[in-house]
N, C-alpha and C positions, 0 to 999 in steps of 0.2 A: 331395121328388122331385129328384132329381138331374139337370142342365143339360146337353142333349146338344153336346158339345166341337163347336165349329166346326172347319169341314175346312179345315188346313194345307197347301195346294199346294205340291209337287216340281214345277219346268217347267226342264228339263233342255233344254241346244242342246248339239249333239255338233257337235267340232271336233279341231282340232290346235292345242297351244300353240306359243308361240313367231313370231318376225316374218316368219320365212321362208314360212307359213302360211296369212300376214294374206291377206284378200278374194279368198283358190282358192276351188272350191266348193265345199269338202268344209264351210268351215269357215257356210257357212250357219246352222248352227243356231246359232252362236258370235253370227251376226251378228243375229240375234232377239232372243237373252238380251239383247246390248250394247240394240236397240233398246227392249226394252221397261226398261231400265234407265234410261235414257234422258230415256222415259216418265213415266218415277215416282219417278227422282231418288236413285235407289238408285246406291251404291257398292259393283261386287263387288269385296271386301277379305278378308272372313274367309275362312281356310282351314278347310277340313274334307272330312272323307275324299279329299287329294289333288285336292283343287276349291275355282274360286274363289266365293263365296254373297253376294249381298246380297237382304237380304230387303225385301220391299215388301206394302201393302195391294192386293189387285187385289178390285173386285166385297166390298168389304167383308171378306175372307177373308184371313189370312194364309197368304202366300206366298215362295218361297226362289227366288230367279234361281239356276241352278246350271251354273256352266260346268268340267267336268272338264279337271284337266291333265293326265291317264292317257296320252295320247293316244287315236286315234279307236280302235283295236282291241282297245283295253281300257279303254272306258267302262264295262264293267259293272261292273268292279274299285270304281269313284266308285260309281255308281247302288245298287251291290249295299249298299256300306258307309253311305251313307245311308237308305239303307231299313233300316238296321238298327237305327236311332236309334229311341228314341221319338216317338209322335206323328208317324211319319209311315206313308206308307200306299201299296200300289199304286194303289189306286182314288181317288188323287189326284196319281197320280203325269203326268205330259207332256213325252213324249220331243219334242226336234222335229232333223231331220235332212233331210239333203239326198238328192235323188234322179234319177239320172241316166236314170228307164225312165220321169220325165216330162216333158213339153217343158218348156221352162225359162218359168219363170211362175206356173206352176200349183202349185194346194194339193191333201194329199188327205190327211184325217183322217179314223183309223179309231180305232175303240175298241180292238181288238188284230188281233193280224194276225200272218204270218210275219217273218222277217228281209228277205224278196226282194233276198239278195243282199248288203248293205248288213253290214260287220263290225261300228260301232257294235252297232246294234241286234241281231248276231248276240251279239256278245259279251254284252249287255243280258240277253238271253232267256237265255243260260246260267248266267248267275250269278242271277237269277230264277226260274229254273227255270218259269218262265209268258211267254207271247206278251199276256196281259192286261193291258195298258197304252196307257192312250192316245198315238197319236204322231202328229204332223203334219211329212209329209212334202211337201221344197218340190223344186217340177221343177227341175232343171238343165241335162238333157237337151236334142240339139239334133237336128234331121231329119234326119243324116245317122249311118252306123253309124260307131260307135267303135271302133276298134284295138285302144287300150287305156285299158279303163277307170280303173286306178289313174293313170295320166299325165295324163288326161280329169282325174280328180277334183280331182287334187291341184293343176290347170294354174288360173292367173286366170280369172276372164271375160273375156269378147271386151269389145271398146270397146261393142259395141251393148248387149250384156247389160249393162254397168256402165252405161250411159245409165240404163236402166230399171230396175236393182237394187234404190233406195233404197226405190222403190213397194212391190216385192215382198217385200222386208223387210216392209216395213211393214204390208202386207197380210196378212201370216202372222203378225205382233205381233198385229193385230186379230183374228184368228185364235184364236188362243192366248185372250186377253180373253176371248174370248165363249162360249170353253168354261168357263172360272172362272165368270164373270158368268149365263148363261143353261143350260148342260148341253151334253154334246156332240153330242146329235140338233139342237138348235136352232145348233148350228155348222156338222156337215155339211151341212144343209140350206143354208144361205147360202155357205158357202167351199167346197163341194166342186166 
């Protein structure tokens, strides 16, 4: 009898490369990949499909940190050409991206879901041609209406939001874990 192959995790942060970039909001999910790299001691070095990958053990399961340098609006361009690879798989795939329709803070994992707006993951779903992927989306959003969203995204944090950032980082790395480690109903339940 043949050995059912352990699931290979894809955990994908959508960002912008480059220093001009470093800690807007957009680049949040950039700032997950680094933390849980971090985490686990992993170096992302290797190239592949125009992204940078270091692989780590999460929950006993081999897993790929994947941070694309496509830029944000053509992430799927990265995401599409590593799912092209062998061994890997949608149904282990985890987007994670920032979101400006929620207060800044907050997590909210879904198993799939639209683009709501967000080019990342609009570009994602096209070149996917499926919305069925897990993606954990971090609030950035603040109580007041925005002008303009793309200036909003691509702007730093406020001094207050960076007081409190590293948490929330850190919170959505935990996050991410305990989709690998436990399933993603026993995640929403705790992080939604």
């Amino acid at each position: 009898m043949r050995a059912t192959p352990e699931k290979k995790w894809l955990i994908v942060g959508l960002g912008n490369p480059g220093p001009e970039y470093e800690m807007t909001r957009h680049n949040a999910g950039f700032m997950v990949i680094d933390a849980l790299a971090d985490r686990f001691r992993v170096n992302l070095k290797r190239e592949e499909c125009h992204s940078l990958i270091g692989r780590a053990e999460i929950a006993a399961s081999d897993t790929e940190l994947v941070k694309p340098q496509t830029f944000m609006n053509l992430s799927g361009e990265a995401v599409g050409c590593l799912l092209g690879k062998p061994d890997r798989t949608k149904a282990e795939l985890i987007v994670i991206v920032d979101d400006f329709a929620l207060p800044f803070g907050s997590l909210r994992i879904r198993p799939k879901g639209s683009h709501g707006g967000h080019n990342g993951l609009r570009s994602i779903i096209g070149h996917l041609k499926t919305q069925e992927f897990t993606r954990v989306r971090i609030g950035i959003g603040v109580n007041y209406p925005i002008a303009d969203p793309t200036h909003f995204v691509l702007g730093r944090f406020s001094l207050e939001e960076r007081s409190q950032l590293a948490e929330v980082i850190d919170k959505a790395a935990s996050a991410v874990i305990e989709i690998v480690e436990n399933g993603i109903d026993r995640a929403m339940a705790r992080w939604n």
